[in-house]
N, C-alpha and C positions, 0 to 999 in steps of 0.2 A: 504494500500500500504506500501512495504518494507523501512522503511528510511536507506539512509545509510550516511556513514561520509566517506568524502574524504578531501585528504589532497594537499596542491599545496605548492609545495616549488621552489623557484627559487631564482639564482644565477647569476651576471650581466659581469662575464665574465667566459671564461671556464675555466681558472687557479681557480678562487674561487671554494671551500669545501662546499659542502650543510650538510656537518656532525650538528652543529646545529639544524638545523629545522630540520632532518629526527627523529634525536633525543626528540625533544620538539611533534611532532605530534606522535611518540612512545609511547610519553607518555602520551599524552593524550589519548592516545587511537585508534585510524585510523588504520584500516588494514593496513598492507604492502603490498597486492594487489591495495588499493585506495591510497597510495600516489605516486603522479606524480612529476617528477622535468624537471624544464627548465634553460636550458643554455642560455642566453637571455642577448645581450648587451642593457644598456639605449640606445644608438644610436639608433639599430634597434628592435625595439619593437612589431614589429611580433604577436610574442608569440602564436606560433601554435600549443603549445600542452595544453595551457592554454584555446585556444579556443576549442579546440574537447573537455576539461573538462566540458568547462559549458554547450555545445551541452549534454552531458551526464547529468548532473542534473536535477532532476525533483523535482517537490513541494514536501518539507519535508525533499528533502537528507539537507545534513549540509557542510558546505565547510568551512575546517581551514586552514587559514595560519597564520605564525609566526609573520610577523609585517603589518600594514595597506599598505605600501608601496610596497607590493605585488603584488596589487589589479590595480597598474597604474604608471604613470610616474611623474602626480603629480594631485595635490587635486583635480581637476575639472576632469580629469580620475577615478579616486577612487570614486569621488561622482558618478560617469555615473555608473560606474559597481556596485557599491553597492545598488541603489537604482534600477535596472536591477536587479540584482541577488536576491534582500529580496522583493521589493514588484512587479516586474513581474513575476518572475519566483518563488516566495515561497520558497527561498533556505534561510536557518540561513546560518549565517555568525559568524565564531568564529575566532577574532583576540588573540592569544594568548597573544603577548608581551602588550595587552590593554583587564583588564578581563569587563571593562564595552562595549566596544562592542564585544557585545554576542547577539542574536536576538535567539537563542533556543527556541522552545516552552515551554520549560521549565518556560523560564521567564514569566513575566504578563507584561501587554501592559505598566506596567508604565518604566521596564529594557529597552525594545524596544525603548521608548521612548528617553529615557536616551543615549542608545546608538545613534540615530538617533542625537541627540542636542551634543554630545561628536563631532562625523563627522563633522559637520557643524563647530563649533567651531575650530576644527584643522582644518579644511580647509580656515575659516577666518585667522587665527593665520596665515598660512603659507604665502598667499596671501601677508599678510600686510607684512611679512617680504621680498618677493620679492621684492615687490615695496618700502622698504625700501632698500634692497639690489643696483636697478636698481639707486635708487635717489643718494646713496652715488656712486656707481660708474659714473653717471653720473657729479655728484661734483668733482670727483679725476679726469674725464678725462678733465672737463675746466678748473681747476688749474692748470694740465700738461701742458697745449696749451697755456694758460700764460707764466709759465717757458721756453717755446718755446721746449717742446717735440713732437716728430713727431710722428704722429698714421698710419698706414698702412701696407699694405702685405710687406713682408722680401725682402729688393734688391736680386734680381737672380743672383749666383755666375757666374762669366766668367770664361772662360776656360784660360789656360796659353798663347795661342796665344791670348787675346785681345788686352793688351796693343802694340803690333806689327800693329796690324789691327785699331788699335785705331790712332795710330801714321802714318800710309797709308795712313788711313784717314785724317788728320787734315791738313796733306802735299798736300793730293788730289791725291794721289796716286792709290784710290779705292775707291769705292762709299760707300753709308751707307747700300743700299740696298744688296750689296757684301757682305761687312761684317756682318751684319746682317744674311746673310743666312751662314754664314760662323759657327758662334759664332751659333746658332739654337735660336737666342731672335729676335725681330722684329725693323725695322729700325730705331723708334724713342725710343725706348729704348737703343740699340748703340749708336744713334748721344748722349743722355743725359748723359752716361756713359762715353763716349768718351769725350765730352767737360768737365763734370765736373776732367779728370782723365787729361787732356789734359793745361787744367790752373794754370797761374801758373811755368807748369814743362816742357811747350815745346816755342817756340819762337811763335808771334803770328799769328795765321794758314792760310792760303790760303783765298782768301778773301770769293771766297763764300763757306766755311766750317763754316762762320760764323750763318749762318741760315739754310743748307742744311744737 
């Protein structure tokens, strides 16, 4: 059966230049009939032309891309697809920018090998650094909440009529549910705005605007 070399290059937003990798699998060699590129954000990761490629692969072809990272979004994707691609389906796998994972039949089972313990190792490697990442920001946000910094979604900007409908309201002039529909934000999000914007700067309010 015919082996052939295909090459996948992808790009994680459309502004980015895939000129690089067309270049690096040019040179390694990969028809420019086989190589495919995707425009492919990390958010959405899809990747529908990555999938009709490996549909297309059969035992023997060889599949390069430029960096491991290619392959997934992060290590426990790359391990799914690489060990899918080399021992389900019999396809080498040649990482360029890493020349020990190569799995060509070229190599002898001890390169495979080698490449295989390289994966696992960047995948451990990456791992620990998550959860090193995850622990210091979890440390940065308990020391913030000491220092008394507030974590949450951004306050919703009001429109130039609030403070108007703020001050209707605190007189009793018009309801929260009014102005709320007024303003397009929902009632207890007015009354909170309203009272915090309302202390302080106006005399104090109608009695039951004190809980209403």
């Amino acid at each position: 059966m015919l082996q052939e070399t295909y090459g996948y290059v992808r790009v994680s937003t459309q502004n980015q230049r895939e000129d690089r990798q067309l270049i690096a699998m040019r040179e390694f060699g990969v028809p420019a009939e086989h190589i495919v590129v995707e425009k492919q954000s990390g958010k959405d990761f899809r990747r529908p032309v990555y999938l009709r490629l490996i549909e297309t692969l059969k035992s023997g072809d060889i599949l390069v891309v430029k960096s491991i990272d290619r392959l997934g979004r992060n290590y426990t994707e790359i391990l799914e697809q690489w060990s899918s691609l080399t021992k389900e389906k019999g396809v080498a796998v040649v990482v360029l920018d890493m020349p020990l994972l190569d799995t060509r039949e070229s190599r002898d089972l001890t390169g495979v090998l080698v490449a295989d313990i390289v994966l696992q190792l960047l995948s451990y490697v990456a791992q620990t650094e998550r959860e090193y990442i995850r622990q210091r920001q979890a440390e940065g946000i308990a020391a913030a909440k000491e220092r008394g910094v507030r974590f949450g979604r951004g306050r919703i900007p009001m429109p130039e009529t609030f403070e108007t409908l703020a001050e209707d309201w605190w007189y009793g002039r018009v309801s929260a549910v009014q102005a709320g529909k007024a303003l397009g934000v929902s009632r207890t999000t007015f009354q909170r705005r309203a009272r915090e914007w309302g202390e302080g700067r106006l005399s104090p309010p109608w009695p039951s605007r004190r809980h209403t």
